[in-house]
C-alpha positions as CSV (number, residue, x, y, z in Angstrom):
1,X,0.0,0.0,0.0
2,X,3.2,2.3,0.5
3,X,4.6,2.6,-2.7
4,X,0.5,3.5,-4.3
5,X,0.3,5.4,-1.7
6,X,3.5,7.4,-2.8
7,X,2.7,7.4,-6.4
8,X,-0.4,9.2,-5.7
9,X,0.9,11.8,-3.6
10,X,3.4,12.2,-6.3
11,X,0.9,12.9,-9.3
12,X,-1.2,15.0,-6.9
13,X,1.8,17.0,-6.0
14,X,2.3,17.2,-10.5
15,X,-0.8,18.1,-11.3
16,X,-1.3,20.8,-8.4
17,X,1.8,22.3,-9.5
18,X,1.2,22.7,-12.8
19,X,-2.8,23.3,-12.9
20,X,-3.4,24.5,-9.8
21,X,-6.1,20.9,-9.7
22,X,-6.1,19.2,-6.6
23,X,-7.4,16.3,-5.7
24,X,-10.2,15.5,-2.9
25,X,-11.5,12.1,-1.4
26,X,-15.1,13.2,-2.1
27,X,-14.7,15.1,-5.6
28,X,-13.3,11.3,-6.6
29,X,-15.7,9.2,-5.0
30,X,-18.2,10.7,-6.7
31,X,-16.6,10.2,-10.3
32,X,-15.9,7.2,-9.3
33,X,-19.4,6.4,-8.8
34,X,-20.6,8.0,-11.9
35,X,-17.9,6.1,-13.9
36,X,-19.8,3.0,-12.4
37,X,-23.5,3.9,-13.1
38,X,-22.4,4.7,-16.7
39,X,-20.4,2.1,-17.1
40,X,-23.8,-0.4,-16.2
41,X,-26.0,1.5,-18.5
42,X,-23.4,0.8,-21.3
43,X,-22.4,-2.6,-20.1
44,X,-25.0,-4.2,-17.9
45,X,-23.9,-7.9,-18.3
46,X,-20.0,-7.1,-17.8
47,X,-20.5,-4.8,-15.1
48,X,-22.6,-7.7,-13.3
49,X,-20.4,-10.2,-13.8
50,X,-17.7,-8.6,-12.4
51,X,-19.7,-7.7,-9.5
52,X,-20.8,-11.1,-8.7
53,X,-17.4,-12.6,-9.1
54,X,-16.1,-9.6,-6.6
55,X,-18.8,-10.9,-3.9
56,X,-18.0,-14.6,-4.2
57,X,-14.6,-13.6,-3.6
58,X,-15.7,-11.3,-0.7
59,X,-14.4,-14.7,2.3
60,X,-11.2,-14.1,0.8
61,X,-10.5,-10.1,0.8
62,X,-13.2,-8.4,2.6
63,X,-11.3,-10.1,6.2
64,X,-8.2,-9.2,5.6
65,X,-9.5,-5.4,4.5
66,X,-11.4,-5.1,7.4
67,X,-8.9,-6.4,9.9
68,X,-6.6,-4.3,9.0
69,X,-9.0,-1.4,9.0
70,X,-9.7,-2.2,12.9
71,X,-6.1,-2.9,13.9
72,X,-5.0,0.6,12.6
73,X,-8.2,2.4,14.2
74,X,-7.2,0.3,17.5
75,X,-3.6,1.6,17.5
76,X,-4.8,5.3,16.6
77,X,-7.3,4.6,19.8
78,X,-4.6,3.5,22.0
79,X,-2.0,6.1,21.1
80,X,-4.4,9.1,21.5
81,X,-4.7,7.5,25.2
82,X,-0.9,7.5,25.9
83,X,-0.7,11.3,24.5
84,X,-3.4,12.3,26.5
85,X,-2.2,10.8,30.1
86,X,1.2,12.6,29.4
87,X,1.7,15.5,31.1
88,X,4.4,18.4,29.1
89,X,6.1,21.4,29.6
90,X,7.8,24.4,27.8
91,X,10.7,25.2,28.8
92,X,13.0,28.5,27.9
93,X,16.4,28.7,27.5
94,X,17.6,32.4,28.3
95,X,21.2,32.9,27.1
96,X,23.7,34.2,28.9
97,X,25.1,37.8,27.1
98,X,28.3,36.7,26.9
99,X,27.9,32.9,25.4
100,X,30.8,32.1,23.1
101,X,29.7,28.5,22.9
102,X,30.0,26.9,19.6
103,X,26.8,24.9,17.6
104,X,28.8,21.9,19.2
105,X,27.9,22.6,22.1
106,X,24.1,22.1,21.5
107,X,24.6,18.9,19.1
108,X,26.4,17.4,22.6
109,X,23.0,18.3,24.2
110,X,21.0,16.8,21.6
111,X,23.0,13.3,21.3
112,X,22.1,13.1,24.9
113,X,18.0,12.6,23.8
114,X,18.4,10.4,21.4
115,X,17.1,8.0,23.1
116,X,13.7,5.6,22.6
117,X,12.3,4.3,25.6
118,X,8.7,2.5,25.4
119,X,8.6,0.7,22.3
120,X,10.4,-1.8,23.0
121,X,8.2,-4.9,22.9
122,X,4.7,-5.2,20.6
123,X,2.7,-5.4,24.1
124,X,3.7,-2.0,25.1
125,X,3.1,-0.5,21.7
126,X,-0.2,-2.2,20.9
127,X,-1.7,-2.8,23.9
128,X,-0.6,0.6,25.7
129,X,-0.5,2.5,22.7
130,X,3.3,3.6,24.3
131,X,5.6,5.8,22.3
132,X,8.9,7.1,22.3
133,X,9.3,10.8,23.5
134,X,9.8,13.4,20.9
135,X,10.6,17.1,21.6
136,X,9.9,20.3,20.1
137,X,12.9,23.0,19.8
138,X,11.0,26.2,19.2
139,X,12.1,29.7,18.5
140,X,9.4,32.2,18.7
141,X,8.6,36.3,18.4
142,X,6.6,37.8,20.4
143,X,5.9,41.3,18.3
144,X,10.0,40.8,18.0
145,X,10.7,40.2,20.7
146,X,12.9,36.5,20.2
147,X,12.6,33.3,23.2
148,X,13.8,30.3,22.8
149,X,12.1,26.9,24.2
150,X,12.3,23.2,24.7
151,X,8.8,21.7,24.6
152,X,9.4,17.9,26.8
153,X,7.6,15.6,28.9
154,X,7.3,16.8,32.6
155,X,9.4,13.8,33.2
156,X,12.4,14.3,31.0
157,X,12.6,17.7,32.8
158,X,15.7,17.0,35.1
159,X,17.7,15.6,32.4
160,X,17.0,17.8,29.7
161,X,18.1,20.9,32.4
162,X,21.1,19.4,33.4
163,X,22.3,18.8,29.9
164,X,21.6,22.5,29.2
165,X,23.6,24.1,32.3
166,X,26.3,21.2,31.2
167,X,26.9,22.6,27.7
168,X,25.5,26.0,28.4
169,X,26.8,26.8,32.2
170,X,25.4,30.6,32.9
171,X,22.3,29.9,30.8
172,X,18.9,30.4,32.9
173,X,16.6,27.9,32.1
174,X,12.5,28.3,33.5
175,X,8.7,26.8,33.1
176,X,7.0,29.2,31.1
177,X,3.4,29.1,30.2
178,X,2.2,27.7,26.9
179,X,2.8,31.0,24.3
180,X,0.7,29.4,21.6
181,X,-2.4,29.8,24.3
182,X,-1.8,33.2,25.1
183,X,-3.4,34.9,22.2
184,X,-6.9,33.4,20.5
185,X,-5.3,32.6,17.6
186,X,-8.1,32.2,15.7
187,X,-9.1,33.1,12.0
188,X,-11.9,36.1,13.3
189,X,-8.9,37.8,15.0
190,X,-5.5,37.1,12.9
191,X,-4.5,36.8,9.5
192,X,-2.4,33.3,9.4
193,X,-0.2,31.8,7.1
194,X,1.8,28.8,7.9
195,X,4.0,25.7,6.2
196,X,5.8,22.6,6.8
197,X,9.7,22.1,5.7
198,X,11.1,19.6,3.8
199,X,14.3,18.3,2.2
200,X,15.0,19.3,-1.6
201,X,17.1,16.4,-2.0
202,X,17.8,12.8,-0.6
203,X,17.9,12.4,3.3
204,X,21.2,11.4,3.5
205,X,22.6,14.3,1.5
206,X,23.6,17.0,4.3
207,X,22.4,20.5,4.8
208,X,25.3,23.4,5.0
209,X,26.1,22.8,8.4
210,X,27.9,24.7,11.0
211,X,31.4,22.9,10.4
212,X,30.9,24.5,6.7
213,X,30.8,27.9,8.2
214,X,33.5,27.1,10.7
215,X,31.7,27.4,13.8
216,X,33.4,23.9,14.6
217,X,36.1,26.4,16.0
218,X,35.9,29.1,18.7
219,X,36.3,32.8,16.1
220,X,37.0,36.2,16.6
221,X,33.3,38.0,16.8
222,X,34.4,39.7,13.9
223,X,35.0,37.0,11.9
224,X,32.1,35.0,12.7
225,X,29.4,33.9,10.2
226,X,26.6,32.7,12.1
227,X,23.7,31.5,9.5
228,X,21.4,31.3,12.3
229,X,21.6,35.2,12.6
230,X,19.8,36.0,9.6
231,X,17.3,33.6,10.8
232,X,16.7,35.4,14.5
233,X,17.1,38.9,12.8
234,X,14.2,38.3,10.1
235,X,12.0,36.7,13.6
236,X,13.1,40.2,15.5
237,X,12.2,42.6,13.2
238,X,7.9,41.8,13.1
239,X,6.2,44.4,14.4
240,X,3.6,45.8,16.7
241,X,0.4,42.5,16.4
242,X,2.4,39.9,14.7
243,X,3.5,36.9,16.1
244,X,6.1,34.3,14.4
245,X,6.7,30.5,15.9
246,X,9.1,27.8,14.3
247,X,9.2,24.5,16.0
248,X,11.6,21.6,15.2
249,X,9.8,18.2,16.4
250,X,12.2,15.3,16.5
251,X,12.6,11.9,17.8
252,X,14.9,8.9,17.1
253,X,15.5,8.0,13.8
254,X,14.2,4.4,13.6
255,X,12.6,4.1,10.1
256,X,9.1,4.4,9.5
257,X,10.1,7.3,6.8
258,X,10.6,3.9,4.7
259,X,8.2,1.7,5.6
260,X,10.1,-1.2,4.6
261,X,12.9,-3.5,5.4
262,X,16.4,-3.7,4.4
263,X,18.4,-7.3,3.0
264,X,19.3,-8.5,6.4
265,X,15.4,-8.2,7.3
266,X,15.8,-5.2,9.9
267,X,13.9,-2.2,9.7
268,X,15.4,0.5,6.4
269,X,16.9,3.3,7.6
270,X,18.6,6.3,6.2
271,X,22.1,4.3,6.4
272,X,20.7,1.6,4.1
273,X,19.9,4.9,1.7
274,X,22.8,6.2,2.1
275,X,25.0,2.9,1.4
276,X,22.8,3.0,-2.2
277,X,23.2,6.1,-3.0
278,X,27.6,5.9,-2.4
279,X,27.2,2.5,-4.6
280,X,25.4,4.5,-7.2
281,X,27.9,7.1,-7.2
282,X,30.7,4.7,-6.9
283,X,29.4,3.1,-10.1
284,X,29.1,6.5,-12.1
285,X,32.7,6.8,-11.7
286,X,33.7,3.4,-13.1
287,X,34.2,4.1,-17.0
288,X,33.8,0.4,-18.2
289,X,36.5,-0.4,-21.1
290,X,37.0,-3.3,-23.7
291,X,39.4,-6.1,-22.7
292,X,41.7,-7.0,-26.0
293,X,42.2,-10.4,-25.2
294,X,38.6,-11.8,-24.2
295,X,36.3,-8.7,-26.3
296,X,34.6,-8.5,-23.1
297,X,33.1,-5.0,-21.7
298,X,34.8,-4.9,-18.5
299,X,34.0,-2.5,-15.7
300,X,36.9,0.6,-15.6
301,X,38.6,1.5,-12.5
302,X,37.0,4.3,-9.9
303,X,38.2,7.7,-11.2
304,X,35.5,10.5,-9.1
305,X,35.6,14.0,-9.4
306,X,36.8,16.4,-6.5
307,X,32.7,16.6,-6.7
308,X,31.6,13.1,-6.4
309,X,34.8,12.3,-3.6
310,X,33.2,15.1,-1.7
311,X,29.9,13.9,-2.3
312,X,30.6,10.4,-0.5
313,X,32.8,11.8,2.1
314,X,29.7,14.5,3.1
315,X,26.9,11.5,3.1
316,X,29.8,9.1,5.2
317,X,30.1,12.0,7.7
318,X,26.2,12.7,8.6
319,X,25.3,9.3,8.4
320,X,27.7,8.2,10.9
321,X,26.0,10.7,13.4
322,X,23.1,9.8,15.2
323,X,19.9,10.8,13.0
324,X,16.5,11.9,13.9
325,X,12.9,11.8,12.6
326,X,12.7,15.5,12.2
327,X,9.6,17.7,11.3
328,X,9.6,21.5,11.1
329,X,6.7,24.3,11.2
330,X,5.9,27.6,10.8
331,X,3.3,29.8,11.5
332,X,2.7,33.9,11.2
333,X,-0.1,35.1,13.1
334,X,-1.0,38.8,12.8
335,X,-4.0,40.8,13.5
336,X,-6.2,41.9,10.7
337,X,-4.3,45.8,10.2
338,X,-0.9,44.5,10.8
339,X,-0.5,41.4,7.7
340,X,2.2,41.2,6.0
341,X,2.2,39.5,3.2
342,X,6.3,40.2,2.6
343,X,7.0,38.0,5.6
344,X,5.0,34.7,3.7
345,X,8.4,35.4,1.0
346,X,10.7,35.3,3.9
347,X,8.7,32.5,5.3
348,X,9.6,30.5,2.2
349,X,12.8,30.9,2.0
350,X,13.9,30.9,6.1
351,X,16.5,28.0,5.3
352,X,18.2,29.6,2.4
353,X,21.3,30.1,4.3
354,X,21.5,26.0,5.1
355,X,21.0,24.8,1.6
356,X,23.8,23.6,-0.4
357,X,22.9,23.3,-4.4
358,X,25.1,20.1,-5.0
359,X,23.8,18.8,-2.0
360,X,20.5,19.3,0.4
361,X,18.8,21.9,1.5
362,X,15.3,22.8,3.2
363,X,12.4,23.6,1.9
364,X,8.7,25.6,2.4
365,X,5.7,22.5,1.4
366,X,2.6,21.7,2.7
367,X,-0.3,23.6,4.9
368,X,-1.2,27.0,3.1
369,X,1.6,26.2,0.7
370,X,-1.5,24.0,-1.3
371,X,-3.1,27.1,-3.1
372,X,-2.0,28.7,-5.7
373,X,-5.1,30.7,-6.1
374,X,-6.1,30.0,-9.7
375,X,-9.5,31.6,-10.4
376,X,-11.0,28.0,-11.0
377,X,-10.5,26.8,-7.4
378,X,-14.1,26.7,-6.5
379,X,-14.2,26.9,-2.2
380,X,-10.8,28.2,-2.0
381,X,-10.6,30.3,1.0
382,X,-13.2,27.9,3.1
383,X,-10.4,25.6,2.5
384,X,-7.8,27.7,3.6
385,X,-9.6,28.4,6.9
386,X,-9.9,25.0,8.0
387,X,-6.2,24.3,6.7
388,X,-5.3,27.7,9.1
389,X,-7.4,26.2,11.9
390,X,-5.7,22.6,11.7
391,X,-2.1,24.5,11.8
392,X,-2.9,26.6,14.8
393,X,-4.0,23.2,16.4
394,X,-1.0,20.9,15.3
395,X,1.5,23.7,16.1
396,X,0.0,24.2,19.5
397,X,0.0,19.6,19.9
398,X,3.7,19.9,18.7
399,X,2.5,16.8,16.8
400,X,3.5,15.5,13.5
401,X,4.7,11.9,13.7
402,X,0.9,10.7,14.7
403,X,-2.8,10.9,14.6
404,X,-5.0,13.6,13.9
405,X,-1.8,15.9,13.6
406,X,-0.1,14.1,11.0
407,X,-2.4,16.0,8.8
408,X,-1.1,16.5,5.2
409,X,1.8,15.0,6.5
410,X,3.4,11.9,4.2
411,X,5.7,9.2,5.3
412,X,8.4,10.4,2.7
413,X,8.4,13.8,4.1
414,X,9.3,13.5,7.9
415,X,13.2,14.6,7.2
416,X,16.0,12.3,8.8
417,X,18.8,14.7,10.2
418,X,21.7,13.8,11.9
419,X,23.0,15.7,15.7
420,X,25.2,18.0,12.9
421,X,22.3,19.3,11.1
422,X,20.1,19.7,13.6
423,X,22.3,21.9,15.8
424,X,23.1,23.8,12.7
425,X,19.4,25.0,12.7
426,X,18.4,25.1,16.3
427,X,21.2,25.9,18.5
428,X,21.9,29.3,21.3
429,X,23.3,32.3,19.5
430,X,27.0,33.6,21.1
431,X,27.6,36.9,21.9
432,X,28.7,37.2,18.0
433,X,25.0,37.8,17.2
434,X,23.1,40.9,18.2
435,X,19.3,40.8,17.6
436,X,17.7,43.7,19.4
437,X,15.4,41.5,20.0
438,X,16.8,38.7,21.4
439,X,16.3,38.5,25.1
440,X,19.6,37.8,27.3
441,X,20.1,37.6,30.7
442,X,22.2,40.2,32.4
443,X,24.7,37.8,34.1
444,X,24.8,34.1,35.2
445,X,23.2,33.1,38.4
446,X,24.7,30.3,40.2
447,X,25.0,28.9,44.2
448,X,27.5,30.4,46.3
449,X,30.6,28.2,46.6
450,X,30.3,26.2,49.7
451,X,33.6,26.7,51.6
452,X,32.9,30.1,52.0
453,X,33.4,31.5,56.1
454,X,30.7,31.6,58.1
């Protein structure tokens, strides 16, 4: 069902983008139906006998249809449970003013949650519903004002603090209340456009990461080229009634972007992709050539280009870092007078500085990225407000990987990025960058040393 699954999505995506036609579950059942009655009228006896031999072949089918309809609503049943008994927080991270910390620093943080506990047997995941955590890294404006957060389970709170104050020692990290809930955020009161990102190119390719810009290595200020900054200064300058959110939700990388298994019968993974693609490569670079003696074609010897070498070297090097199930999401909200519309072009291109043409890069897809607004779109905007009411409610779930909130959302496009990459996008500014905006904390705060007299 995967791969028809796929190539649908596929020729709906084709035909959107070149018609503006989209495609509808109604709209299609419908034709379908028609094509049926019309098909009877023309051909009654064929028509008939191909219903008749569909019914005595129902014992066979129908079961296995229907049992797998009711093991799939059973497992949507039992993990809405285990989402719902969960309690979560938001946490904020206020920097220190005078971080000098490099991106390394968070992508040590971040190794330390890739973890997956509660999945490990089919009782739990069945029978419980149990899943493993995922978080949300968020960076939002507030009427540009800039905050950073960490959206966890209450009880991953202790370790995801004491992994910040290890990498990040005069940061200031508190429970702050749910921003998303603060304003009504609905379509009466704000003007909202929102999307999901995406790769442009295979998973395993990397993103321009932070080693790229040389962040690997402690800079003068001067010097430094954080791509991060143009992100935080485009979220500082919204003005007076506009809000901008971007959340990263990620978990452990464990496959189900495939939905299939690799030779040795274990669940495909972006490493499996990744060994294909260097074999494909590797291939391309072998010039076959003509034996004298036997007439045979034989295949040449590996010759790549600086490009290709590079190529392999760059997928060896992310895939050998842990990797995540990665989805990201944007929303602007602003009230009525204070749209925009020049911050939906910034919108789409928030990841420019990240992408890499010869390799990967992220893109804007999904949510109110559907409409092109051709004249024939019939509905158009009654669309686009339920689309801007599911966004509001999957940003404010932090949910992407399941049920209801998976909406739009297909198995191809979660992302896989590795510790590298994901650091690279999400990580605390140093000093080096100097938002207005951004809020820092005067000084570190920290216990008094205990040997002082008494």
């Amino acid at each position: 069902m995967l791969p028809f699954f796929e190539w649908v999505t596929d020729l709906r995506d084709t035909i959107t983008g070149t018609f503006g036609l989209r495609f509808h579950p109604w709209p299609i059942f419908i034709l379908g139906l028609a094509l049926l009655v019309v098909s009877y009228l023309f051909m009654p006896d064929a028509v008939s006998l191909a219903f008749s031999i569909a019914l005595f072949l129902a014992p066979l089918w129908l079961p296995f249809l229907l049992v797998n309809a009711a093991l799939m609503l059973w497992l949507i049943l039992k993990q809405g449970e285990f989402i719902s008994s969960q309690k979560y927080l938001l946490l904020e991270i206020k920097p220190p003013r005078n971080l000098v910390k490099t991106p390394l620093a968070m992508e040590a943080f971040l190794s330390t949650l890739h973890i997956g506990p509660g999945e490990s047997t089919w009782y739990v995941r069945w029978m419980k519903g149990a899943l493993r955590p995922w978080w949300s890294l968020e960076i939002a404006s507030f009427e540009g004002q800039v905050h950073f957060f960490i959206w966890t389970r209450a009880n991953f709170r202790r370790m995801i603090e004491t992994q910040i104050y290890a990498q990040y020692p005069g940061a200031q990290i508190v429970e702050a209340p749910d921003y998303t809930r603060l304003i009504s955020g609905t379509i009466e009161d704000f003007g909202i456009w929102g999307c999901d990102f995406k790769h442009t190119n295979a998973t395993p390719l990397p993103i321009k990461t932070y080693i790229e810009y040389g962040l690997d290595q402690v800079q003068k200020e001067p010097e430094q080229v954080d791509p991060l900054a143009n992100l935080i200064e485009f979220m500082g300058s919204v003005g007076k009634g506009e809000y901008l959110w971007l959340q990263m939700i990620f978990r452990q990388h464990k496959g189900e972007r495939y939905g299939k298994l690799n030779e040795k019968g274990k669940a495909y993974t972006w490493t499996d992709e990744a060994k294909e693609m260097i074999d494909k490569i590797r291939k391309e670079t072998r010039e076959p050539y003509v034996d004298p003696m036997t007439g045979k074609e034989m295949p040449g010897f590996p010759s790549p280009t600086k490009g290709q070498a590079e190529k392999i070297a760059a997928i060896e090097r992310n895939v050998s870092k842990q990797g995540f199930d990665v989805g990201i999401r944007c929303i602007y909200l602003a009230k009525k007078d204070s749209f925009n519309p020049i911050v939906i072009t910034q919108m789409n291109g928030l990841f420019n500085p990240f992408n890499s043409l010869g390799w990967n890069g992220i893109g804007a897809a999904e949510w109110l990225r559907h409409f092109d607004d051709y004249p024939w779109e019939i509905g158009v905007e009654k669309k686009k407000d339920l689309y801007r009411r599911k966004l509001v409610e999957a940003f404010r779930r932090r949910q992407f990987f399941h049920e209801p909130f998976s909406f739009g959302v297909a198995p191809k496009d979660i992302m896989v990025m590795s510790t590298e990459e994901l650091a690279t996008v999400y990580h605390i500014p140093s000093r080096a960058v100097e938002t207005p905006g951004l809020t820092r904390i005067q000084s570190a705060t920290s216990e008094a040393p205990p040997n002082l007299p008494t």
